[in-house]
py3Dmol code that shows the C-alpha trace and the ligand (Angstrom):
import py3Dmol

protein = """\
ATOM      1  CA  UNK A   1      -6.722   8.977  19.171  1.00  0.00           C
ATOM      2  CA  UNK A   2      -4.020   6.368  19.355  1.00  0.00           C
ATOM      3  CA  UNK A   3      -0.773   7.755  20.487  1.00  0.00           C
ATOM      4  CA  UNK A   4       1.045   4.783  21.197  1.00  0.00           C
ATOM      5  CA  UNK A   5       3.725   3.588  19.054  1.00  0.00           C
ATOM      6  CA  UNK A   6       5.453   0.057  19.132  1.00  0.00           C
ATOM      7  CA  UNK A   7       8.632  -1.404  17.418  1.00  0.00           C
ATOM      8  CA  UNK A   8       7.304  -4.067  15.745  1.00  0.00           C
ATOM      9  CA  UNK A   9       9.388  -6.707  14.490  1.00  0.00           C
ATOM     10  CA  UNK A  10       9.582  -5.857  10.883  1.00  0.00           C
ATOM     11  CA  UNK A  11      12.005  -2.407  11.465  1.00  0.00           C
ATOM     12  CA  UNK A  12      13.515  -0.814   8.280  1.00  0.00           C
ATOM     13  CA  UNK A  13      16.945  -2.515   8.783  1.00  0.00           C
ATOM     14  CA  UNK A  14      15.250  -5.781   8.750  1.00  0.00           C
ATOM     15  CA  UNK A  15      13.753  -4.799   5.178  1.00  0.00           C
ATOM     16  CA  UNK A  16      16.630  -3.423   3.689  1.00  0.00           C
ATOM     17  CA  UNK A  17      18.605  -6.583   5.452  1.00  0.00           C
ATOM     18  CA  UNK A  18      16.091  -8.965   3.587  1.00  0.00           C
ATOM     19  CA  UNK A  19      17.003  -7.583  -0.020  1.00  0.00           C
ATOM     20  CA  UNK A  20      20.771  -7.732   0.763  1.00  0.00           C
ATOM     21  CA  UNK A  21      20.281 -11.620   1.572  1.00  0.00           C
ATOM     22  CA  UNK A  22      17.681 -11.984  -1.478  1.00  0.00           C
ATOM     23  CA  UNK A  23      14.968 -12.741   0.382  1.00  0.00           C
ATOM     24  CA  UNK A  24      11.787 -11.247  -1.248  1.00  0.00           C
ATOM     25  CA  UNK A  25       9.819  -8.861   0.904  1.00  0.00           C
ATOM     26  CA  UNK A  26       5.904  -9.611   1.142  1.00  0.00           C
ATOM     27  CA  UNK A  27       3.450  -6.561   1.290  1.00  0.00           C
ATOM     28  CA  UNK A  28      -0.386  -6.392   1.043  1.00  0.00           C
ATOM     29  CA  UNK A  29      -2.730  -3.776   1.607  1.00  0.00           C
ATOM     30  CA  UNK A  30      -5.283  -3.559   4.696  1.00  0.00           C
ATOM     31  CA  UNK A  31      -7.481  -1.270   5.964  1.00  0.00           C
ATOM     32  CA  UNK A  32      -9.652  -2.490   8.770  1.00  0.00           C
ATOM     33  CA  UNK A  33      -8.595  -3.926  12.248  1.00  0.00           C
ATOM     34  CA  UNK A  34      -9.828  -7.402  11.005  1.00  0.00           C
ATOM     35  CA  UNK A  35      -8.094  -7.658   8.246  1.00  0.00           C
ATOM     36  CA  UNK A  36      -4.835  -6.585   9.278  1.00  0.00           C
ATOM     37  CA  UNK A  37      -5.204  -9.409  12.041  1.00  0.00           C
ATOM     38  CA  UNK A  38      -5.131 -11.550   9.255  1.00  0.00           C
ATOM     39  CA  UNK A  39      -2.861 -11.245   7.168  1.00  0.00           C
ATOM     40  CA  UNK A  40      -0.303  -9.931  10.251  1.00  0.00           C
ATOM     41  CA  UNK A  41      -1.070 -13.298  11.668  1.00  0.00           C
ATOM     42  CA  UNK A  42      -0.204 -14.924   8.171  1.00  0.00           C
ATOM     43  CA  UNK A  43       3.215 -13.309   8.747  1.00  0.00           C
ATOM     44  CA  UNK A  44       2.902 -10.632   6.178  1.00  0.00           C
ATOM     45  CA  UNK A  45       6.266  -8.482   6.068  1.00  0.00           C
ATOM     46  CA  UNK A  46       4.613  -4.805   5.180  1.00  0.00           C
ATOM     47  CA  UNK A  47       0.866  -3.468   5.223  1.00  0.00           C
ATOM     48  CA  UNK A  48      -0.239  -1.127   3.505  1.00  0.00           C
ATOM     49  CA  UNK A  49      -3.027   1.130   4.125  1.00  0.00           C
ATOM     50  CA  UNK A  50      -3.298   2.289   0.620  1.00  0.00           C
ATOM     51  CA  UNK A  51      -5.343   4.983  -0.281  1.00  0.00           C
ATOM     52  CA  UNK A  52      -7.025   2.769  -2.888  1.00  0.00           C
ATOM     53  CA  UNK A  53      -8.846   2.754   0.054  1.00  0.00           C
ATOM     54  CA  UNK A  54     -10.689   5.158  -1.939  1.00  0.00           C
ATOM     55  CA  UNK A  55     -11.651   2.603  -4.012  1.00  0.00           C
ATOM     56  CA  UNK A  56     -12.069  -0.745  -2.785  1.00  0.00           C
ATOM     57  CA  UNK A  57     -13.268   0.952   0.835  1.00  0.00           C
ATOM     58  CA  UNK A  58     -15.352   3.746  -0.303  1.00  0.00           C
ATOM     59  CA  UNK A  59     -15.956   3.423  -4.401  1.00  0.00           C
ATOM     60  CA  UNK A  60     -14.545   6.286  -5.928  1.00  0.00           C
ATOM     61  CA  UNK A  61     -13.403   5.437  -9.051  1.00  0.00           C
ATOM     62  CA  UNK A  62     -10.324   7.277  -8.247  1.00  0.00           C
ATOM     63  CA  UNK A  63      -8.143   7.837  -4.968  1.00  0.00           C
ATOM     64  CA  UNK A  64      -8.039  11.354  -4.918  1.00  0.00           C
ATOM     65  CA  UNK A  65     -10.993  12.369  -2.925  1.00  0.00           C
ATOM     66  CA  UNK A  66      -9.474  10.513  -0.178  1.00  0.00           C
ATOM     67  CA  UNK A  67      -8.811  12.928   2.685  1.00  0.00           C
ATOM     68  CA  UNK A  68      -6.159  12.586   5.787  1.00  0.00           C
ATOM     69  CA  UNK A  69      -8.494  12.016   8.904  1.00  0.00           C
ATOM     70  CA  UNK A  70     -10.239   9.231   6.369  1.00  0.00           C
ATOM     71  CA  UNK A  71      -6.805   7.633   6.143  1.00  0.00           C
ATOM     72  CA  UNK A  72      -5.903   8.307   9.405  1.00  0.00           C
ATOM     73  CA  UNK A  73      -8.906   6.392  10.606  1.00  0.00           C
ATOM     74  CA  UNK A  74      -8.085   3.230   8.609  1.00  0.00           C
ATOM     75  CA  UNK A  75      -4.766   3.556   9.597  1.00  0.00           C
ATOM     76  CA  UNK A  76      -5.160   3.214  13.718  1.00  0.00           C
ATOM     77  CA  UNK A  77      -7.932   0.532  13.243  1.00  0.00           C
ATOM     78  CA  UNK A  78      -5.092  -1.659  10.784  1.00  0.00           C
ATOM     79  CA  UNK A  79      -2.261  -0.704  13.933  1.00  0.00           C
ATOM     80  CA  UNK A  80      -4.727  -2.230  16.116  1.00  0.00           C
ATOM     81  CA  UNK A  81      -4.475  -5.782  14.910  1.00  0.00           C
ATOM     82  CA  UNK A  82      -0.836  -5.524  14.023  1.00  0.00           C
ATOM     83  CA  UNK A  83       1.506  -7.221  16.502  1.00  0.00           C
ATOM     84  CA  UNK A  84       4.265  -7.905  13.613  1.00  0.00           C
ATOM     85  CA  UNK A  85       4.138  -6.326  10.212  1.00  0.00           C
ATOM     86  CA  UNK A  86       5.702  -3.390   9.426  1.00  0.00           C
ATOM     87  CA  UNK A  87       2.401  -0.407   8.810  1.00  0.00           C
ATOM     88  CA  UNK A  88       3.108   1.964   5.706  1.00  0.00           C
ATOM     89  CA  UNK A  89       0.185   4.396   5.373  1.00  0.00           C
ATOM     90  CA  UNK A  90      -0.189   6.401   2.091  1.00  0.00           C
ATOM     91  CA  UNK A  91      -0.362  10.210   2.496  1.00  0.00           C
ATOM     92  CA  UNK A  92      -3.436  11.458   0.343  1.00  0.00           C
ATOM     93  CA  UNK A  93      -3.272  13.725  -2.594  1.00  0.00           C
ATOM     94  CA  UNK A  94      -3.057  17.323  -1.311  1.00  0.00           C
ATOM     95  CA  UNK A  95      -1.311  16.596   1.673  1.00  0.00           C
ATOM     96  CA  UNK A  96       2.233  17.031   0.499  1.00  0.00           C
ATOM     97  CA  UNK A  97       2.861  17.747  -3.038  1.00  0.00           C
ATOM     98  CA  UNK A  98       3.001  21.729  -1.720  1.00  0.00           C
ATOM     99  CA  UNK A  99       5.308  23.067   0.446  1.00  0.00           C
ATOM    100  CA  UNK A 100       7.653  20.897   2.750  1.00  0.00           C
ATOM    101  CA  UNK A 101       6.528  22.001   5.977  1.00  0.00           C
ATOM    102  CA  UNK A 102       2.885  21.372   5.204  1.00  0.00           C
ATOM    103  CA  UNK A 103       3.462  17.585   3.969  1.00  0.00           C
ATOM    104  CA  UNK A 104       5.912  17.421   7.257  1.00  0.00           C
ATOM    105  CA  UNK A 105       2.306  18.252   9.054  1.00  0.00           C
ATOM    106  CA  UNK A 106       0.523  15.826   7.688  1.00  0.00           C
ATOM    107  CA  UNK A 107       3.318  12.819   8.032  1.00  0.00           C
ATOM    108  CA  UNK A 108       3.082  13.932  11.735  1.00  0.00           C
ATOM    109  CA  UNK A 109      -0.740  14.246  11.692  1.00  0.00           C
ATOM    110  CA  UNK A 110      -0.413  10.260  10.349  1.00  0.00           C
ATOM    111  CA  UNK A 111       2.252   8.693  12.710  1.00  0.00           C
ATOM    112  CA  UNK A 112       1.361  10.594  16.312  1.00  0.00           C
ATOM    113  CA  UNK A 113      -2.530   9.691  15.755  1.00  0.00           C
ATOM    114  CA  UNK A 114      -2.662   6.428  14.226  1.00  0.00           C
ATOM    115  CA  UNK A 115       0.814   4.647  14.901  1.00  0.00           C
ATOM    116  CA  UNK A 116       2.108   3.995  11.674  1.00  0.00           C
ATOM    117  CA  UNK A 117       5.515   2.657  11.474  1.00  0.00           C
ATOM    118  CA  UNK A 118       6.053   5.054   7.952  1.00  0.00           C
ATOM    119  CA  UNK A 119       4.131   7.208   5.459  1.00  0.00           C
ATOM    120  CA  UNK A 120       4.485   6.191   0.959  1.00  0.00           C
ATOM    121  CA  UNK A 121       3.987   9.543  -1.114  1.00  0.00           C
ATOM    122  CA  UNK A 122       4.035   9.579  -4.915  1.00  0.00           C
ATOM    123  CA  UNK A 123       6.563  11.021  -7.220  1.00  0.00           C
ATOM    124  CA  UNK A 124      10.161  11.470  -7.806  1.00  0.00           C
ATOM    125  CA  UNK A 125      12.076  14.987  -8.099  1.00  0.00           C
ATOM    126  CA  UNK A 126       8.782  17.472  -7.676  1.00  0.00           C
ATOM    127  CA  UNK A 127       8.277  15.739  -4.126  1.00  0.00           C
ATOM    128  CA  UNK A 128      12.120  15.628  -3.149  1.00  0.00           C
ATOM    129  CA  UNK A 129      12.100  18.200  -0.709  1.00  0.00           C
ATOM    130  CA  UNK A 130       8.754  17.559   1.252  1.00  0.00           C
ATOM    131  CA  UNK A 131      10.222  13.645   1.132  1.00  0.00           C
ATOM    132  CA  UNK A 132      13.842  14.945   2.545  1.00  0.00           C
ATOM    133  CA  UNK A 133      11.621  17.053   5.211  1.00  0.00           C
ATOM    134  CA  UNK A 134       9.744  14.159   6.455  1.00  0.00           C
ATOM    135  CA  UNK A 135      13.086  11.532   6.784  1.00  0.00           C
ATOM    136  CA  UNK A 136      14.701  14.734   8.864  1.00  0.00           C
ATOM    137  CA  UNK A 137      11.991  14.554  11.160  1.00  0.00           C
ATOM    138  CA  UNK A 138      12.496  10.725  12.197  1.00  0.00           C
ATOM    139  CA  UNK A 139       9.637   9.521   9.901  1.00  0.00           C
ATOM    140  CA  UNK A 140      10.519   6.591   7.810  1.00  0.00           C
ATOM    141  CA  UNK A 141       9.512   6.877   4.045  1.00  0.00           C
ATOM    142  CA  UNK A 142       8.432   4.646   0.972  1.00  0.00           C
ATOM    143  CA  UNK A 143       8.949   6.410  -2.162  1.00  0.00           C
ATOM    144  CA  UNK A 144       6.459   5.209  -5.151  1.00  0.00           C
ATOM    145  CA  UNK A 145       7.485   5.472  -8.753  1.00  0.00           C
ATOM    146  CA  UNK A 146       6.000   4.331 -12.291  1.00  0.00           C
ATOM    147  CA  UNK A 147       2.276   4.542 -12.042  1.00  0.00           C
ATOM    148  CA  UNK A 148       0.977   6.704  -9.326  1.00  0.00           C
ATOM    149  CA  UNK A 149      -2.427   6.767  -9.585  1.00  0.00           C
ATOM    150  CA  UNK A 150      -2.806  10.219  -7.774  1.00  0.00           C
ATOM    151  CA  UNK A 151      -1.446  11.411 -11.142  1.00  0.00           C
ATOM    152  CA  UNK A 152      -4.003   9.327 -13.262  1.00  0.00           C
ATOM    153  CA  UNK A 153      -5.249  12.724 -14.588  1.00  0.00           C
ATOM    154  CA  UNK A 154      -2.114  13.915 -15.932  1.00  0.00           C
ATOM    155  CA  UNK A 155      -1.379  10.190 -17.087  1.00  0.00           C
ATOM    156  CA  UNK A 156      -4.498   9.991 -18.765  1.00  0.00           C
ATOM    157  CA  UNK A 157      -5.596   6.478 -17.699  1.00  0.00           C
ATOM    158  CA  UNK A 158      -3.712   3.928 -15.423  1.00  0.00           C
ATOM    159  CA  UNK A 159      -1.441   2.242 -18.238  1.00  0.00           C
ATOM    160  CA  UNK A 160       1.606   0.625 -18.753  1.00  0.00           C
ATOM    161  CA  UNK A 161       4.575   3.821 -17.629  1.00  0.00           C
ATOM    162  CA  UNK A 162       8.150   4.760 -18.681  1.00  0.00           C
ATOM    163  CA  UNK A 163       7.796   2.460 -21.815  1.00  0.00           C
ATOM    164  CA  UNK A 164      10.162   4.968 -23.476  1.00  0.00           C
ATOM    165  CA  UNK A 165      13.717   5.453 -22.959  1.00  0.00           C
ATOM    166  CA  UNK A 166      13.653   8.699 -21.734  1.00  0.00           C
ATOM    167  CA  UNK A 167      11.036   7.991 -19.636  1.00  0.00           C
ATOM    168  CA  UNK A 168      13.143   4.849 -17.755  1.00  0.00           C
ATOM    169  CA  UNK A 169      15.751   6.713 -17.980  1.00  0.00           C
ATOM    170  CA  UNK A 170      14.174   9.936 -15.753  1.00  0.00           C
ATOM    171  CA  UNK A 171      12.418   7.127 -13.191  1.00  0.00           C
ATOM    172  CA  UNK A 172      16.105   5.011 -12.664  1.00  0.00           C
ATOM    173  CA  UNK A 173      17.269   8.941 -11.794  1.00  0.00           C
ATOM    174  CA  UNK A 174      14.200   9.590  -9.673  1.00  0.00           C
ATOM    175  CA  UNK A 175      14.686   6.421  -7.954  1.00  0.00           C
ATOM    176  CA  UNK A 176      18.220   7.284  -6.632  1.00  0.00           C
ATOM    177  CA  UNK A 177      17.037  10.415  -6.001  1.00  0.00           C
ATOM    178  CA  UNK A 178      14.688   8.581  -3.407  1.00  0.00           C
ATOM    179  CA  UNK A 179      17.731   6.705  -2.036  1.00  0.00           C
ATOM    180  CA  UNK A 180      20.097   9.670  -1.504  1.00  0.00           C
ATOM    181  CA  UNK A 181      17.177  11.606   0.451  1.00  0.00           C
ATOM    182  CA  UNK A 182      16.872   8.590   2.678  1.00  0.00           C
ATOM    183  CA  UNK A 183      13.442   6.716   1.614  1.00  0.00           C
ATOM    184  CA  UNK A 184      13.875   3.128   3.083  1.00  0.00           C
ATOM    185  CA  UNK A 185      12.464   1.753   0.131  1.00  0.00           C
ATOM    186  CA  UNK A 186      10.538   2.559  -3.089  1.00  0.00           C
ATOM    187  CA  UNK A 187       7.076   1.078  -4.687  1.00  0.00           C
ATOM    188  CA  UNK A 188       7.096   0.794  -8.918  1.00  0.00           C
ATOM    189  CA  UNK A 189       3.760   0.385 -10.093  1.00  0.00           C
ATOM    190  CA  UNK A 190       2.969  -0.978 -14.008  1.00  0.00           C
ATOM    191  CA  UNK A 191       6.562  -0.216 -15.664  1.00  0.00           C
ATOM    192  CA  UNK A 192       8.056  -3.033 -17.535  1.00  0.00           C
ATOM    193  CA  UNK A 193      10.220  -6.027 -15.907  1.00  0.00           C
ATOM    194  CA  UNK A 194      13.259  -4.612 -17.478  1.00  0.00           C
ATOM    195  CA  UNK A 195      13.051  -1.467 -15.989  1.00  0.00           C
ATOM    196  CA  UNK A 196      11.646  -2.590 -12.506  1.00  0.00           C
ATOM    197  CA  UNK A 197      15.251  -4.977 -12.930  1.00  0.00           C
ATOM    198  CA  UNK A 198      17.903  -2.166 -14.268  1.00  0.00           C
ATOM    199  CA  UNK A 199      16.057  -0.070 -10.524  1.00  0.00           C
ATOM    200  CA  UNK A 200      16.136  -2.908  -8.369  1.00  0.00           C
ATOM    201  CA  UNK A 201      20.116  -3.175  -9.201  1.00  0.00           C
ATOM    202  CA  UNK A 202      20.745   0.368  -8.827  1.00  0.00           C
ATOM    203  CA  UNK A 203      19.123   0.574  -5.480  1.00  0.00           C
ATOM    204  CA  UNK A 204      20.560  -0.544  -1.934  1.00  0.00           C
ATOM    205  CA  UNK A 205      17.348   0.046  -0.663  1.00  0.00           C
ATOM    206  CA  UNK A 206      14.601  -2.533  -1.599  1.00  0.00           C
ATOM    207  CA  UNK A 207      12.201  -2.134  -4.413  1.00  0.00           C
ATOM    208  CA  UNK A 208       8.194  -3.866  -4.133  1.00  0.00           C
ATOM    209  CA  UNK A 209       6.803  -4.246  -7.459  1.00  0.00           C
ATOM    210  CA  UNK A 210       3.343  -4.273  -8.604  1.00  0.00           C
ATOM    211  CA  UNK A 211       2.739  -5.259 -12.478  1.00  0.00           C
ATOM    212  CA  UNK A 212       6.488  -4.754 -12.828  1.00  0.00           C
ATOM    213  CA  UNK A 213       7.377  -8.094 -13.001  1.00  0.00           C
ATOM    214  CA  UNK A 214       9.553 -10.621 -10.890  1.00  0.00           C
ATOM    215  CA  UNK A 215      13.008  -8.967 -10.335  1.00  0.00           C
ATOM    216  CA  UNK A 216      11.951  -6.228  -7.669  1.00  0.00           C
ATOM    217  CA  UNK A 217      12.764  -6.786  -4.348  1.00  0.00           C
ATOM    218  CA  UNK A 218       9.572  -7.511  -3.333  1.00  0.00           C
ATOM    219  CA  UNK A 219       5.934  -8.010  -4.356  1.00  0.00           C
ATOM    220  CA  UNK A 220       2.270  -6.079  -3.426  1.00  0.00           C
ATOM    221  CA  UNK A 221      -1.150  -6.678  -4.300  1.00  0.00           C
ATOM    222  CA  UNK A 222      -4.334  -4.697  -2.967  1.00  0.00           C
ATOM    223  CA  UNK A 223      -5.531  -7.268  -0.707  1.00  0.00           C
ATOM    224  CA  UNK A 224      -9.131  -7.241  -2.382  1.00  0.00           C
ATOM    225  CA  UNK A 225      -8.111  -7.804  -5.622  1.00  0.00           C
ATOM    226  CA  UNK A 226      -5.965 -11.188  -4.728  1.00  0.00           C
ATOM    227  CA  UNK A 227      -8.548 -12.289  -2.463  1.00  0.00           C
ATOM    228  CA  UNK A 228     -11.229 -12.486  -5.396  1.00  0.00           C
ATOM    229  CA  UNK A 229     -13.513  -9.592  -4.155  1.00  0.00           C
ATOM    230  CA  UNK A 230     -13.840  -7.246  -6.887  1.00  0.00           C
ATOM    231  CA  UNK A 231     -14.621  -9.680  -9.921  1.00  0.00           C
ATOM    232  CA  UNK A 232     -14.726  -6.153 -12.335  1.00  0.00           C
ATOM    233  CA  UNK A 233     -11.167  -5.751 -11.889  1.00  0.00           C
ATOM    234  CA  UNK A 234      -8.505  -8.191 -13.433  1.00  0.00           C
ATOM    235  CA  UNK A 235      -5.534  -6.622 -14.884  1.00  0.00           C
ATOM    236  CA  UNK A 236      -2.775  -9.017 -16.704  1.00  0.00           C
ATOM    237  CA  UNK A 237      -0.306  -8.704 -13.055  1.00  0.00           C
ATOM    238  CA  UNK A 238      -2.872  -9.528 -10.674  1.00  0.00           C
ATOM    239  CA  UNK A 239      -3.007 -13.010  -9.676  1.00  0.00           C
ATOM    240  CA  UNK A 240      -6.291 -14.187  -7.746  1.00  0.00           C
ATOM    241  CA  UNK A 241      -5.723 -16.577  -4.681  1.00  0.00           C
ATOM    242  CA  UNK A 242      -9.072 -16.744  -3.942  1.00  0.00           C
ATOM    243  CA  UNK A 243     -12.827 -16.206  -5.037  1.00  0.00           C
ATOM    244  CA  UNK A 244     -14.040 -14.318  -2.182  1.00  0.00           C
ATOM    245  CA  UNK A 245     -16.824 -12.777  -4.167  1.00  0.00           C
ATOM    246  CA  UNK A 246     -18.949 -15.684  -5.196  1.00  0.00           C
ATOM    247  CA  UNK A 247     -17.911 -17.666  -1.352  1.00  0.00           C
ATOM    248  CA  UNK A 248     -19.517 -14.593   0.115  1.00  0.00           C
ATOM    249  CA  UNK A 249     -22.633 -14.068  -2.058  1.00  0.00           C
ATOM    250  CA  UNK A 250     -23.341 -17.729  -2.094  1.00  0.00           C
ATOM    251  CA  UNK A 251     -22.985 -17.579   1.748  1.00  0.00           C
ATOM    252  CA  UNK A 252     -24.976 -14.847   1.635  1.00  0.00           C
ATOM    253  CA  UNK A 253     -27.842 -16.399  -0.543  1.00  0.00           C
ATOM    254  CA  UNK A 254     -27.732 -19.496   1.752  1.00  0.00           C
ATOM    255  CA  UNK A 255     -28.253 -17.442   4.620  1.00  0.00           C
ATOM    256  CA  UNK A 256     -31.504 -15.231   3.123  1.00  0.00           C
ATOM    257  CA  UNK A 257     -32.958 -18.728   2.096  1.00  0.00           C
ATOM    258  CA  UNK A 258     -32.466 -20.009   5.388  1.00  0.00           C
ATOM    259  CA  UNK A 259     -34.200 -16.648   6.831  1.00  0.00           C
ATOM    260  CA  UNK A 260     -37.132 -17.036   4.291  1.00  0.00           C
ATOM    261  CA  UNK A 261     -37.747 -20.778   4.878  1.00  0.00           C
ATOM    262  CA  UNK A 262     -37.739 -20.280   8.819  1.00  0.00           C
ATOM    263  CA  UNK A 263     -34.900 -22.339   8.567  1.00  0.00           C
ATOM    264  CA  UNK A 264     -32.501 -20.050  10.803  1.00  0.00           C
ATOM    265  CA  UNK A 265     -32.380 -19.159  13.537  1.00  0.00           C
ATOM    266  CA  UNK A 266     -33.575 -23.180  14.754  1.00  0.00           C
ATOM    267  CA  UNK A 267     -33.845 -24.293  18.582  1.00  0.00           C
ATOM    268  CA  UNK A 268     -30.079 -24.620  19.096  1.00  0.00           C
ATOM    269  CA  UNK A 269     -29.181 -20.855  18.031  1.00  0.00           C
ATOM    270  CA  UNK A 270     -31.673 -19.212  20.548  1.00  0.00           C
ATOM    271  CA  UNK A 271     -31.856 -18.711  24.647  1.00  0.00           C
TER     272      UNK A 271
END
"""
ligand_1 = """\
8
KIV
O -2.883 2.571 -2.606
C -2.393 1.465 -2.884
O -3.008 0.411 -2.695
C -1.064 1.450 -3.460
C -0.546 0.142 -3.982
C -1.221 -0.208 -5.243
C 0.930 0.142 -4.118
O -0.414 2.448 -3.525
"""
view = py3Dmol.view(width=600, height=400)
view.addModel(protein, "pdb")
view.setStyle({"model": 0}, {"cartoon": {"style": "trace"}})
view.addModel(ligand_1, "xyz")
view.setStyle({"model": 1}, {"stick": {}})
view.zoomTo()
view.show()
């Protein structure tokens, strides 16, 4: 159990600084040791460790089966090869959409055993008081509006949300909402630019957008699904900086050939 807890050089002042001199606010998602090196070490400004963990980590199709020690676990191993970024970890369905005290649990559960620098939960209103439990007790929070995908039931599907008026209308309201219980900064998921635009002027605190266009505050992708891995999955927001799936599998298939044909290991690679 990691009890240690750093101030890393990304604080929440710096973020909400970075929005008040318009400069847009990188985030990705991690959740290994290895690959938060990475990306840290690429000078990343937030990780995430989403609970589409659930997905790209585990393959549930979707991430509510995802349980706190799981995302406590890929939490501490992300902290471990952070020296920079600020670490966000998601708080799993179940663990505070109930009764304040309980969610306060489990954000303490999440920062005192894997050093997170802040926990994201999902929702607006319903969630205000567990959120304005967890800011009283210290613990910085993301809010996450739009699609939240712990919902997807209710939703029905993971489309396009708050198309309506209404519907914009009741996310701008749960968005200050957010801001006036202290959230340092809020995540809209699939909602249109517009929207994402008429929120991101409303707040003071930053907004990170995900298929809701360019006028957020910032911008986050699961890292999987920029770096090429899962080929099954291409929505119309995701842009791909990489083809990691068919570099690995063709480094994969060079490497069983080699194996086969006696070609590996050869004198130099053995004592
Ligand atoms: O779990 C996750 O990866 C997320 C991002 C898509 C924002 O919540």
């Amino acid at each position: 159990m990691s009890t240690e807890s750093k101030v890393r050089a990304v604080t929440t002042s710096r973020l909400k600084q970075m929005k008040e001199q318009g400069e847009k606010i990188s985030m990705i998602t991690s959740y290994d040791y290895t690959m938060a090196s990475i990306v840290d070490g690429a000078g990343i400004d937030i990780i995430l460790v989403g609970d589409s963990a659930a997905n790209v980590m585990a393959g549930h199709k979707t991430t509510l089966p995802i349980t706190l020690d799981q995302m406590i676990y890929h939490a501490s191993s992300v902290v471990r090869g952070v020296e920079r970024a600020f670490v966000v970890c998601d708080m799993p369905f179940g663990t505070y959409q109930g009764d304040p005290l309980t969610a306060l649990n489990s954000a303490v559960r999440i920062m005192k055993e894997s050093g997170s620098d802040g926990v994201k939960l999902e929702g607006g209103e319903e969630i205000i008081d567990p959120v304005k439990k967890i800011i009283c007790a210290g613990i910085p929070v993301m809010g996450h509006l739009g699609l939240t995908p712990q919902s997807v039931h209710q939703l029905g599907g993971y489309s396009v949300q708050a198309k309506e008026e209404a519907a914009a209308e009741k996310l701008i309201a749960d968005a200050k909402l957010l801001e006036e219980a202290g959230c340092f900064a809020v995540v809209l998921e699939k909602i249109p630019a517009t929207l994402a635009k008429r929120v991101s002027e409303a707040l003071t605190i930053p907004t990170i957008g995900i298929g809701a266009g360019a006028a957020t505050d910032g911008q986050v992708l699961v890292v999987h699904d920029m770096l090429g891995m899962n080929k099954g999955f291409s929505p119309k927001f995701l842009r791909r900086y990489a083809n990691l799936h068919d570099i690995m599998t063709e480094a994969v298939e060079h490497y069983i050939a080699d194996v086969k044909s006696c070609d590996f290991p050869n004198e130099n690679e053995q004592y």
